[in-house]
C-alpha positions as CSV (number, residue, x, y, z in Angstrom):
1,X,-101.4,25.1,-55.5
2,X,-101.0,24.9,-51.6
3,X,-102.6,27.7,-49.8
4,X,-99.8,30.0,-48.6
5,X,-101.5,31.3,-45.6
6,X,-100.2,30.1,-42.8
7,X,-103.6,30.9,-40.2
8,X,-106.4,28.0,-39.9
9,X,-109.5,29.1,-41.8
10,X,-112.4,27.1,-41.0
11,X,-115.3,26.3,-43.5
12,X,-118.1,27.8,-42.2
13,X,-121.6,29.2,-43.7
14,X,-122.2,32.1,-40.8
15,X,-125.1,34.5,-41.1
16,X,-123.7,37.6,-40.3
17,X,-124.1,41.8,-40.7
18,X,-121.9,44.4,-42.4
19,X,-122.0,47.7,-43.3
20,X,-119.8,50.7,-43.3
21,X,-121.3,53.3,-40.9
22,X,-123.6,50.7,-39.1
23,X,-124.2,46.6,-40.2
24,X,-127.5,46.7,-42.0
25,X,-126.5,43.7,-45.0
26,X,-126.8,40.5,-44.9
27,X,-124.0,38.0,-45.5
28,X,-122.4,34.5,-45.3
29,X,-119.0,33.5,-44.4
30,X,-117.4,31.0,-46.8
31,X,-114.9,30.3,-44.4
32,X,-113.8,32.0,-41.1
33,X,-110.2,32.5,-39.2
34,X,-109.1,33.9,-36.3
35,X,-108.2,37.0,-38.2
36,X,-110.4,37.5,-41.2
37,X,-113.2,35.6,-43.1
38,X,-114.4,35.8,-46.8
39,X,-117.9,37.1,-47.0
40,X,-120.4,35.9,-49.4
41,X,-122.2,38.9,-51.1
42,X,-123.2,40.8,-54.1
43,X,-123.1,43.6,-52.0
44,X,-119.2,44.7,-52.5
45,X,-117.5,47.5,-50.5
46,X,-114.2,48.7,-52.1
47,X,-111.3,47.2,-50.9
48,X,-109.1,49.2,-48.1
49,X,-112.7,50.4,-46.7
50,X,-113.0,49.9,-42.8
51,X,-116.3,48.4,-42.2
52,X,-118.6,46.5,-39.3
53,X,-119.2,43.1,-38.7
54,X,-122.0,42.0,-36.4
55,X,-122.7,37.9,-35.5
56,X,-124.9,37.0,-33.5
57,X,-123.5,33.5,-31.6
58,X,-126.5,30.9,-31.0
59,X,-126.4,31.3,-27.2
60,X,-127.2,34.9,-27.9
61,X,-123.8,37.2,-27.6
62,X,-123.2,39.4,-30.2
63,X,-120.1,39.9,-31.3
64,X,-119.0,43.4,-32.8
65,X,-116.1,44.1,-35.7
66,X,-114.2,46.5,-36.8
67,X,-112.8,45.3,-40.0
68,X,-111.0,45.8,-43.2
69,X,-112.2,44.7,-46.6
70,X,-109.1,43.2,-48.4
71,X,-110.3,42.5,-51.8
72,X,-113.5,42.1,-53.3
73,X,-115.3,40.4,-56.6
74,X,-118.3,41.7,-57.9
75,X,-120.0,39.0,-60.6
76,X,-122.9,40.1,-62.5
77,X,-126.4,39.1,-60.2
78,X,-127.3,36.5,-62.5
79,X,-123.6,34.5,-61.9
80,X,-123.5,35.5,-58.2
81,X,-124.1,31.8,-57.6
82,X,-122.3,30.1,-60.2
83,X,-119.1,31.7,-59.6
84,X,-117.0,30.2,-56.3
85,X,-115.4,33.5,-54.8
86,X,-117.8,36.4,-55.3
87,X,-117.3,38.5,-52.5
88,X,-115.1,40.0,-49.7
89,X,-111.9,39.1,-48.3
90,X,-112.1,40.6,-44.6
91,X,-109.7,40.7,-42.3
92,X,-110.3,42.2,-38.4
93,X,-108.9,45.2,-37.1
94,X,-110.1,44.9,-33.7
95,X,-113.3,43.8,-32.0
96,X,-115.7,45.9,-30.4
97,X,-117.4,43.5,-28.6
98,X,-117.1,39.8,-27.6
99,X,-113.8,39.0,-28.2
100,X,-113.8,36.3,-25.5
101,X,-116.9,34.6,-27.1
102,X,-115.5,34.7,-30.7
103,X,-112.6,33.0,-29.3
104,X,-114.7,30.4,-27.9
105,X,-116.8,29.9,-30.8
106,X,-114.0,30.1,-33.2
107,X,-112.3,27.1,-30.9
108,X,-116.0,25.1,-30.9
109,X,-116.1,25.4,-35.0
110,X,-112.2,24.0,-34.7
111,X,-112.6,21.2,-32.5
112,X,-115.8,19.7,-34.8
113,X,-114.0,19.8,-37.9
């Protein structure tokens, strides 16, 4: 089945930070878009929760997120890694920091696929 979203997600393993009140968990993105990402974690926040994102680009920008978690899958610890979509669905709310330089990044991670 064709994937019915319409925006370019990019596949993409991202270190990144997340958290409600402040980012203190470590994640990786699956894949990426201009609007959203899906976070690899066993660390599951309940859908419809706001949270925040942190990434911190190579050159050394961070770039700040205020985000909404869309859906989520918990697995067992002992499956996390077996099954393919345990996680979040994200999708951004508005940025808090370095729009420009997620732009630019997001662009970079297009243009080398």
């Amino acid at each position: 089945m064709a994937d019915k979203r319409d925006i370019r997600r990019i596949k993409k393993r991202i270190s990144i930070r997340f958290g409600v009140d402040s980012a203190v968990r470590v994640a990786f993105t699956e894949d990426i878009s201009m609007t959203g990402m899906f976070l690899k974690t066993p660390n599951i926040i309940p859908p419809n929760s706001k949270i925040l994102i942190e990434i911190d680009l190579p050159e050394g920008t961070k770039i700040v997120i205020e985000a909404r978690v869309m859906w989520a899958k918990k697995v067992p610890a002992n499956l996390f890694h077996l099954v393919k979509k345990s996680g979040m669905g994200i999708r951004f709310l508005r940025f808090l920091s370095g729009e420009e330089a997620f732009d630019d990044f997001f662009e970079k991670l297009a243009t080398n696929q």
